[in-house]
Backbone as ProteinMPNN parsed JSONL, in Angstrom:
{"seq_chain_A": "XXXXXXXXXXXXXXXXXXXXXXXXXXXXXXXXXXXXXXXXXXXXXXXXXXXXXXXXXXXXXXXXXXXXXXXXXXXXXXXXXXXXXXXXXXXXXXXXXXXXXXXXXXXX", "coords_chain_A": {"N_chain_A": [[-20.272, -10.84, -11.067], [-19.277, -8.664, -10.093], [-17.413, -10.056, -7.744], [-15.749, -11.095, -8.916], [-14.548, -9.091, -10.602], [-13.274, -8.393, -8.288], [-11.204, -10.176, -7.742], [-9.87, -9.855, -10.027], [-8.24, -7.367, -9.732], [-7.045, -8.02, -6.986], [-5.515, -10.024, -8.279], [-4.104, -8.16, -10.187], [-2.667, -6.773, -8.358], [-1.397, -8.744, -6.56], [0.565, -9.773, -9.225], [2.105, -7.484, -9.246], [3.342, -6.804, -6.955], [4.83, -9.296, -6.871], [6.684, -8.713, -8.566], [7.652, -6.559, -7.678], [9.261, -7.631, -6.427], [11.556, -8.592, -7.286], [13.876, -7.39, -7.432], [13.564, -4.887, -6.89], [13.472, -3.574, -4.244], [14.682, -2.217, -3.045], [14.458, 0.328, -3.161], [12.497, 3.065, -1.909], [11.166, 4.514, -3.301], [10.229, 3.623, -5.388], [8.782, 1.258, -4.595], [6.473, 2.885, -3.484], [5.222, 3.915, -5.548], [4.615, 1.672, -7.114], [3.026, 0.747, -5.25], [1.067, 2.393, -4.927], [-0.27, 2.665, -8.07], [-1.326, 0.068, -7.949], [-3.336, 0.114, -5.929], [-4.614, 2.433, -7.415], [-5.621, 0.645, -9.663], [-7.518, -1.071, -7.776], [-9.174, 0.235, -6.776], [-10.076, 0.793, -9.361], [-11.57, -1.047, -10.04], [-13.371, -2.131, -8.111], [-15.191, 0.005, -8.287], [-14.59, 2.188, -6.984], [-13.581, 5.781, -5.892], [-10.164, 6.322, -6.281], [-7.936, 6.218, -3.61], [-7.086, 9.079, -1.365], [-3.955, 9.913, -0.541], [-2.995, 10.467, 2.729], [-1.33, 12.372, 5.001], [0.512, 10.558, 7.858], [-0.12, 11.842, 10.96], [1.059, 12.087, 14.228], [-0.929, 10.874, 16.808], [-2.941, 10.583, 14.978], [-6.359, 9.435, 14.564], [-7.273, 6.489, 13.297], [-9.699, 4.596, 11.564], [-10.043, 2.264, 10.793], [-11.346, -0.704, 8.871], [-10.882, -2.975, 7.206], [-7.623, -3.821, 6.602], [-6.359, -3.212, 3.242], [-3.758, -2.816, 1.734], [-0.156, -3.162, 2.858], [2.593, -1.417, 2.053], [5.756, -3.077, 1.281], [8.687, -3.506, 3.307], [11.035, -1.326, 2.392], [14.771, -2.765, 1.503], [16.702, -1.062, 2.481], [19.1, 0.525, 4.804], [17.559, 2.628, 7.308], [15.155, 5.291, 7.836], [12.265, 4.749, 5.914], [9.517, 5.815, 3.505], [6.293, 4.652, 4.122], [3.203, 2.917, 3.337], [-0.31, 2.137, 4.189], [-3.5, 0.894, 2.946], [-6.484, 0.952, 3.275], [-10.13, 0.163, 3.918], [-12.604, 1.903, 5.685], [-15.414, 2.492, 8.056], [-16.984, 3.436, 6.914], [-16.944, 2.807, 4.028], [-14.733, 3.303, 2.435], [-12.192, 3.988, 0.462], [-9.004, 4.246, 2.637], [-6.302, 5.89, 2.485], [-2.674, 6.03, 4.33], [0.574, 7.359, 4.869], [3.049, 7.222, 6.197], [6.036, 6.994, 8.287], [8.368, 4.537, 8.291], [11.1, 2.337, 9.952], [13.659, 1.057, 7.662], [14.215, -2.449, 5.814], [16.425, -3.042, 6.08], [18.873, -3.478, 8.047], [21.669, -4.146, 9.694], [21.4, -6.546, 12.024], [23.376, -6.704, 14.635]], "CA_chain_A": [[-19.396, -9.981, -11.849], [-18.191, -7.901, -9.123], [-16.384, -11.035, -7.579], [-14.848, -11.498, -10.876], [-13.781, -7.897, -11.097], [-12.484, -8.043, -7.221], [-10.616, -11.428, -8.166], [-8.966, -9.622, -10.956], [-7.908, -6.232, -9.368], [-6.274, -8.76, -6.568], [-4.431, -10.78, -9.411], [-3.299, -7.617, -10.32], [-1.568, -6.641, -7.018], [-0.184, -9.855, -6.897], [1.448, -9.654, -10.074], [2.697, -6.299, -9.015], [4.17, -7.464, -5.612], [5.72, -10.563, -7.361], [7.508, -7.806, -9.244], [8.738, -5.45, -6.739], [10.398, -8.364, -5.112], [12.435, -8.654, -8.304], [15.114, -6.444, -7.287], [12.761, -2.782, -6.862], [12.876, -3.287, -3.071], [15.822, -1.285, -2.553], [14.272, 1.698, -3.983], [11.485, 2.944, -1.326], [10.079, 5.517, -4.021], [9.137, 2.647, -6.372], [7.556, 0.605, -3.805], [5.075, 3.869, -3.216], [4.958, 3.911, -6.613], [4.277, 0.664, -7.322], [1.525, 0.411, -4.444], [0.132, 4.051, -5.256], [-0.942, 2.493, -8.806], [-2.083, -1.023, -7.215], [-4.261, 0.824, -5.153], [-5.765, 2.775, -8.032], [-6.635, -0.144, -10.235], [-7.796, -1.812, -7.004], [-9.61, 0.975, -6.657], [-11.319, 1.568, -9.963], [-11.986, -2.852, -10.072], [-14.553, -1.646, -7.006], [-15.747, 1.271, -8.971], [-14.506, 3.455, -6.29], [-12.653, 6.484, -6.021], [-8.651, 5.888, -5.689], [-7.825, 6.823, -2.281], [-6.122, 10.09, -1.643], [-2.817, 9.668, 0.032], [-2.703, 11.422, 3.852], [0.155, 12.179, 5.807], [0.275, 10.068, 9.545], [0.414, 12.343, 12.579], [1.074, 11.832, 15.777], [-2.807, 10.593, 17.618], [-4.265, 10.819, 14.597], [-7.321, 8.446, 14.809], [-7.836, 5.733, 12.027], [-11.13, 4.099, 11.428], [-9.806, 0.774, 10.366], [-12.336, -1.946, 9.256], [-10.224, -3.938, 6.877], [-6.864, -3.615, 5.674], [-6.194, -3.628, 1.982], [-2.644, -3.361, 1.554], [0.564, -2.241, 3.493], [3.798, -1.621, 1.704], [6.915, -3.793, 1.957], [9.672, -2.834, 3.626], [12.855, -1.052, 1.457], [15.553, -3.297, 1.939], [17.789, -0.052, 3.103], [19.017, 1.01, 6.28], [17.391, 4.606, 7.522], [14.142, 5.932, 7.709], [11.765, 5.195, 5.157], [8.184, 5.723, 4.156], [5.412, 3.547, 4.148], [2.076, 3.612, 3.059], [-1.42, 1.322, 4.559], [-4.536, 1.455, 2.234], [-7.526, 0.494, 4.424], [-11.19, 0.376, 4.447], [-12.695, 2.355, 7.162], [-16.644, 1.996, 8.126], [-18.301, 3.642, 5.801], [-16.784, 1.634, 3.311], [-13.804, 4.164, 1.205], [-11.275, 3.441, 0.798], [-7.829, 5.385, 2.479], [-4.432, 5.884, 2.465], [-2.1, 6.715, 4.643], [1.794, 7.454, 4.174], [4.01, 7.301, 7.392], [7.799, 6.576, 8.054], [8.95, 3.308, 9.025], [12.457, 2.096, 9.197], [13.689, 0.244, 6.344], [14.675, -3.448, 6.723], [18.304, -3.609, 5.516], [19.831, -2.697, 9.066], [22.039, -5.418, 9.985], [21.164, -6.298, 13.79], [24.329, -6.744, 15.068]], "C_chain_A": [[-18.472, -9.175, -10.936], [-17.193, -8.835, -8.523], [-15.483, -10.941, -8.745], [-13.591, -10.323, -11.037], [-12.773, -7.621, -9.69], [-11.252, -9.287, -7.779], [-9.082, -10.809, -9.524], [-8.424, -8.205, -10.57], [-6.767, -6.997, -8.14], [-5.156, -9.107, -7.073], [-3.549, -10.258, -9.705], [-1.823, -6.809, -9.357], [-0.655, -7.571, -6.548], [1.238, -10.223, -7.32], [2.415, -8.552, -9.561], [3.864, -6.418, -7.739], [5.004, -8.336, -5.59], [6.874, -9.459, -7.865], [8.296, -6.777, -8.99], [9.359, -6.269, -6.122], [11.273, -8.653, -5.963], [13.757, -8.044, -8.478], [14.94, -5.079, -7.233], [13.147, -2.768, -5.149], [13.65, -2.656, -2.265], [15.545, 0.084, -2.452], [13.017, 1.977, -3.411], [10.163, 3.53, -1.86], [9.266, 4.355, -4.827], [8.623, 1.705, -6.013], [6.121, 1.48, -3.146], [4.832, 3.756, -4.698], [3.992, 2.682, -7.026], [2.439, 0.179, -6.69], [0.263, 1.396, -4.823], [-0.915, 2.914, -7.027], [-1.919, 0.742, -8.698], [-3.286, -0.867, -6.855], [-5.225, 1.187, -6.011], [-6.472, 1.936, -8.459], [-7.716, -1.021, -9.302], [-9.242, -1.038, -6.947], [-10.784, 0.687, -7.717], [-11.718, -0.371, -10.505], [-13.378, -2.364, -8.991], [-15.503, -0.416, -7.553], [-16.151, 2.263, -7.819], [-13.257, 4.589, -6.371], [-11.533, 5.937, -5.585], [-8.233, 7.086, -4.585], [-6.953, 7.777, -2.404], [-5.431, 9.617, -0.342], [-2.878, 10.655, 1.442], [-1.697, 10.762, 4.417], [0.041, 12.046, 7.54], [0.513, 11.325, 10.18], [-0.056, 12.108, 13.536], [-0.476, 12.03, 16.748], [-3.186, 10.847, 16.54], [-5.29, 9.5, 14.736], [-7.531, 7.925, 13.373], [-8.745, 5.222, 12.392], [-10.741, 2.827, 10.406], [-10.611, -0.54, 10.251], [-11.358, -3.047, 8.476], [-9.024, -3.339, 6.203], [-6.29, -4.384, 4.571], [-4.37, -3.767, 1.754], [-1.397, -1.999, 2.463], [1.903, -2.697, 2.407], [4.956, -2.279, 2.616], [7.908, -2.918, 2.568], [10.722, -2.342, 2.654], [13.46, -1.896, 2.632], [16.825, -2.137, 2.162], [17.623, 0.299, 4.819], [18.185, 2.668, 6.775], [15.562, 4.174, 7.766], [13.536, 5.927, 6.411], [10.21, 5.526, 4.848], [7.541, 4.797, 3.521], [4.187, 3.718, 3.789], [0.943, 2.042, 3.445], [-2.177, 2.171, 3.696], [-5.418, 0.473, 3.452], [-9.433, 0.56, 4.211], [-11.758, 1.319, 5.145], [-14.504, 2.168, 7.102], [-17.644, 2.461, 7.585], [-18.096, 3.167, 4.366], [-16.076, 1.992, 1.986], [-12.796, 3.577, 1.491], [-10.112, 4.67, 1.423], [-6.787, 5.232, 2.574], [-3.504, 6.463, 3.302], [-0.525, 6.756, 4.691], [2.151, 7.634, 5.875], [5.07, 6.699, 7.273], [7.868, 5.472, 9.17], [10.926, 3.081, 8.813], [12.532, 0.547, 8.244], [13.687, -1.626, 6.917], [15.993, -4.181, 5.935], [19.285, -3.237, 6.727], [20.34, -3.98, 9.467], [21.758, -5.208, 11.83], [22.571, -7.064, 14.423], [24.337, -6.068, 17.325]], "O_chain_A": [[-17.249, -9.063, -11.016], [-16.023, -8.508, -8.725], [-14.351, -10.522, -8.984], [-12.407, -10.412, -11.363], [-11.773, -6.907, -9.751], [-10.289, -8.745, -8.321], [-7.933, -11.195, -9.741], [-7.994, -7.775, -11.64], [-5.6, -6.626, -8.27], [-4.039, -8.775, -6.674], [-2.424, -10.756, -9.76], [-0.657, -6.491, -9.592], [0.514, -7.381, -6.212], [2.274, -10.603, -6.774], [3.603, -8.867, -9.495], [5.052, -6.102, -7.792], [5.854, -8.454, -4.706], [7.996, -9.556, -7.367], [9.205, -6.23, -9.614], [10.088, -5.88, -5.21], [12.197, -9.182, -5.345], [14.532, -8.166, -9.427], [15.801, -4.224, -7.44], [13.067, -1.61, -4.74], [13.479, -2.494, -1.056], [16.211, 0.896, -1.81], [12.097, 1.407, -3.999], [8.983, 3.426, -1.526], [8.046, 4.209, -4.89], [7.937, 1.065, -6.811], [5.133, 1.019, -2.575], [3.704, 3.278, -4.824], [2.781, 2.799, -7.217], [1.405, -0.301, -7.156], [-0.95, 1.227, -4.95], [-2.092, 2.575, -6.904], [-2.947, 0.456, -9.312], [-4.237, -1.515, -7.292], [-6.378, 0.768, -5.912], [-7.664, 1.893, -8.155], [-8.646, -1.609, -9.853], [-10.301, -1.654, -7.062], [-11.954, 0.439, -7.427], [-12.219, -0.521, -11.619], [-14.47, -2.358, -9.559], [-16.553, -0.114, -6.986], [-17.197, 2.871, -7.594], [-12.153, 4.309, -6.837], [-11.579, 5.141, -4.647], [-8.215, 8.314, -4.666], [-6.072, 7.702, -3.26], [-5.982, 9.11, 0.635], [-2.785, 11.841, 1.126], [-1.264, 9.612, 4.484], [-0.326, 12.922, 8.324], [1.54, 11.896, 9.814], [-1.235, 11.927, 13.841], [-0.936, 13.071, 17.218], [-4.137, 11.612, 16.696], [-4.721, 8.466, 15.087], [-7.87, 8.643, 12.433], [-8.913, 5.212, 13.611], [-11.279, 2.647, 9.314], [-10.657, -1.363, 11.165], [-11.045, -4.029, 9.15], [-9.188, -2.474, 5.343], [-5.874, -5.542, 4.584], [-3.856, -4.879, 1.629], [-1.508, -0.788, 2.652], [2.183, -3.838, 2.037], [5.178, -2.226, 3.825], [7.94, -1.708, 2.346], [11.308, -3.257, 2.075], [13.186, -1.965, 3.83], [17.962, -2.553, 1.943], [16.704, 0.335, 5.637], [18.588, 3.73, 6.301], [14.998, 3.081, 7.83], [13.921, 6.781, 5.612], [9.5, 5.543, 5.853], [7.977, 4.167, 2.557], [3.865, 4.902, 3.892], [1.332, 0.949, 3.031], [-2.03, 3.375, 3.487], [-5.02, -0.409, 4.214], [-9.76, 1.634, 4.717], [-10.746, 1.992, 5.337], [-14.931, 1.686, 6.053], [-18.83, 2.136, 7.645], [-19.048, 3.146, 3.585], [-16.335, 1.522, 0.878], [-12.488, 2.853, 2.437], [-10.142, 5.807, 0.953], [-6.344, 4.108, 2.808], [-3.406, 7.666, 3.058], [-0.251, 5.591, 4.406], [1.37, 8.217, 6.627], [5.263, 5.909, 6.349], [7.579, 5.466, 10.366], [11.702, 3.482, 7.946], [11.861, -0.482, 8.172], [13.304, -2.024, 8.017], [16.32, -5.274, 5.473], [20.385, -2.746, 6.475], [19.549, -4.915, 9.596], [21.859, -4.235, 12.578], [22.439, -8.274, 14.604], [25.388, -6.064, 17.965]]}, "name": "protein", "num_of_chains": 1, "seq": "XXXXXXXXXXXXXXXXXXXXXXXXXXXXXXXXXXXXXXXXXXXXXXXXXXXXXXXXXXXXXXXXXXXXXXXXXXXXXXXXXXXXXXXXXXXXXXXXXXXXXXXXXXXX"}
């Protein structure tokens, strides 16, 4: 059953990811968006808490055993942010939000 229920919390991220590539991926809020509620159902498919969102800084130390999902890039030029959900070894899930740049910069 739990397979079943991981299998279908997957499916649903899937779907969801099929769907931000639909023309959302311009828009970096509704790819947090998008992942933020991914995450939860992913979340409550495991019948665990939905990870609370922390903000990267500089050395902080992650505890990375498997990662669950990293947001796509916005297709804009600049600075945007990003968010990894992850595992870590005691077996929660977390989140963390940091700034990447986009990937609409022409390399010229």
């Amino acid at each position: 059953m739990k397979t079943l229920k991981a299998i279908l919390a997957i499916s649903m991220f899937a779907v969801s990811s099929i769907a931000m590539s639909a023309g959302f991926d311009k828009d970096p809020g509704r790819l947090i968006q998008e992942n933020q509620r991914a995450m939860e159902a992913y979340a409550a498919e495991l019948g665990k808490p939905a990870p609370k969102v922390e903000k990267y800084r500089y050395g902080m130390e992650l505890d990375v055993v498997k990662v669950i999902s990293v947001t796509r890039k916005a297709k804009v030029c600049g600075v945007v942010p990003a968010r990894m959900t992850f595992l870590d070894s005691k077996g929660e899930l977390q989140t963390v939000e940091y700034q990447a740049v986009g990937g609409g910069c022409r390399r010229g």
